[in-house]
N, C-alpha and C positions, 0 to 999 in steps of 0.2 A: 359504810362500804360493804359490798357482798361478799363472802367468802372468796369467790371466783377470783373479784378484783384483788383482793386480797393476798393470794397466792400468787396471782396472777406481776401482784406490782414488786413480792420480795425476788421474782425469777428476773424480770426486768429488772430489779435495779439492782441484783447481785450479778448480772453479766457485763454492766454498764461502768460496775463500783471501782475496778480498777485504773479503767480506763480515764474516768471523771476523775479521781484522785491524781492523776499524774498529770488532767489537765490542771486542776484548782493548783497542785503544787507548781505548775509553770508560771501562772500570775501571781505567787505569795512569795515574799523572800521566808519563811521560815516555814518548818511541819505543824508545827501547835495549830499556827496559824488554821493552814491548811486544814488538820484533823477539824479543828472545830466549824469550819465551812461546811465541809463535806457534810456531818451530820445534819448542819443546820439545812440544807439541801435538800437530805434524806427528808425532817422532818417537815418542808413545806413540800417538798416533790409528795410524799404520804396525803398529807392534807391538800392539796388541790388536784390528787390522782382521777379522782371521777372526773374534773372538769379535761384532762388529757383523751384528744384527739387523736387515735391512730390516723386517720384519713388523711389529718393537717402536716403531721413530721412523724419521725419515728421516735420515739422513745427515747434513746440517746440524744438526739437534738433539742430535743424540751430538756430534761434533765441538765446538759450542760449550756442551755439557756439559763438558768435557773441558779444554775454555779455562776453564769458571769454575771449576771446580777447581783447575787449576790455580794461576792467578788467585790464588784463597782462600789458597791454599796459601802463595805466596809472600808472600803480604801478610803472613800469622800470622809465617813464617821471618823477614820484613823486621822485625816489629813484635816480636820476642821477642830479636832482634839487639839493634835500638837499647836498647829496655828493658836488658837486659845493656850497653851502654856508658854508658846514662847512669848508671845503679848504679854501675858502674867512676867514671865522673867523681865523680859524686854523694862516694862512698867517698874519694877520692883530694881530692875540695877539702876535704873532714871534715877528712880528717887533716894536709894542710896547715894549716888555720886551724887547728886543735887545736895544732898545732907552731906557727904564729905566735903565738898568741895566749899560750902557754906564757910563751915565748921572751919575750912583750913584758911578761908581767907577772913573770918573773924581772927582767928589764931594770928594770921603775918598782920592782921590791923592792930591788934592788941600787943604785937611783939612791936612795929613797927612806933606806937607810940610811947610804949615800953624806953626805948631808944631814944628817941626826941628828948622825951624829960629829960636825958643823962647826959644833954651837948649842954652848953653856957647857952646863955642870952642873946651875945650876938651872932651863934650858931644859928638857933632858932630861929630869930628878927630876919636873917637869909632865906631859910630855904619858906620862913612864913610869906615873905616878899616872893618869892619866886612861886612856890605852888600854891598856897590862898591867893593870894593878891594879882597873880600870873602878871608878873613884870618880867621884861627881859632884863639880860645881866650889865647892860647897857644903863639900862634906868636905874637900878638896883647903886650903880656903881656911883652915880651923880648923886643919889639919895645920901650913902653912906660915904661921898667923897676921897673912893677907890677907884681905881683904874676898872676897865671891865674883863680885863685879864684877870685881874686879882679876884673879880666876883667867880669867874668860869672855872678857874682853878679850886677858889675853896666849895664852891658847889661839887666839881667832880672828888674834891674830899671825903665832904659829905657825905654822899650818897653811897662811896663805898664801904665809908666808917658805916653808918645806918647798913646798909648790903652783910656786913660780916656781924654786927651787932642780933638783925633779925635774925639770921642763919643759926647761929649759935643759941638765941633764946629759943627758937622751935626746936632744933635741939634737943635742947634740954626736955621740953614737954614728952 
């Protein structure tokens, strides 16, 4: 670049500089931001000043062409950035809860049989008829020649003696 241009382009973009900076701070939520635009402006408005047309626009209109550009630019880099970390978070809490959640229903499957061992026989012989075998308490009760009152009652036993048995062995862990 020629002297001329040269001098030429620090008058032009020192009359333009405030004016540009107050646009760039309109489109950025913060100064840092902002400061570091501006220069980056300066230094492509510098390098592509030969190819600037006074004929096509004036000076300030190329230059704050060049800020919204910019601008633009970093905003998609900002927004394609975060977009990739919250995927990253997003991905990494999945698989966290997937692993907790594993974990806690090994735990109530482990407390839950934990429990079973600890009824009698024909505890057991029940609710194995009832959830393996999937009888109703009808059939259950013809099997073990009870009433089917008497199966539905000690099933609802059951289940909440096992309910406060599991609760307390997690608990414990």
């Amino acid at each position: 670049m020629k002297e001329k241009n040269h001098g030429e382009f620090i008058r032009n973009f020192a009359t333009v500089q405030p004016a540009l900076y107050r646009y760039i701070c309109s489109l950025l939520p913060n100064f840092c931001d902002a400061d570091d635009i501006l220069q980056e402006v300066a230094v492509i408005s510098w390098d592509k000043y030969s190819s600037f047309d006074q004929k096509q626009s004036s000076f300030q209109t190329w230059v704050f062409g060049i800020a919204r550009n910019k601008v633009l630019h970093s905003k998609r880099r900002f927004l394609r950035t975060q977009n990739l970390m919250v995927k990253a978070l997003e991905e990494k809490a999945e698989a966290e809860f997937s692993q907790m959640t594993l974990k806690h229903i090994e735990e109530k499957e482990d407390a839950l049989n934990h429990c079973v061992s600890n009824l009698d026989g024909k505890q057991q012989k029940i609710l194995e008829l009832r959830y393996k075998n999937k009888m109703t308490s009808g059939v259950i009760a013809e099997q073990l020649k009870r009433t089917s009152q008497q199966i539905r009652t000690q099933l609802f036993r059951l289940r909440s003696t096992l309910r406060s048995c599991i609760n307390n062995k997690l608990r414990d862990l």
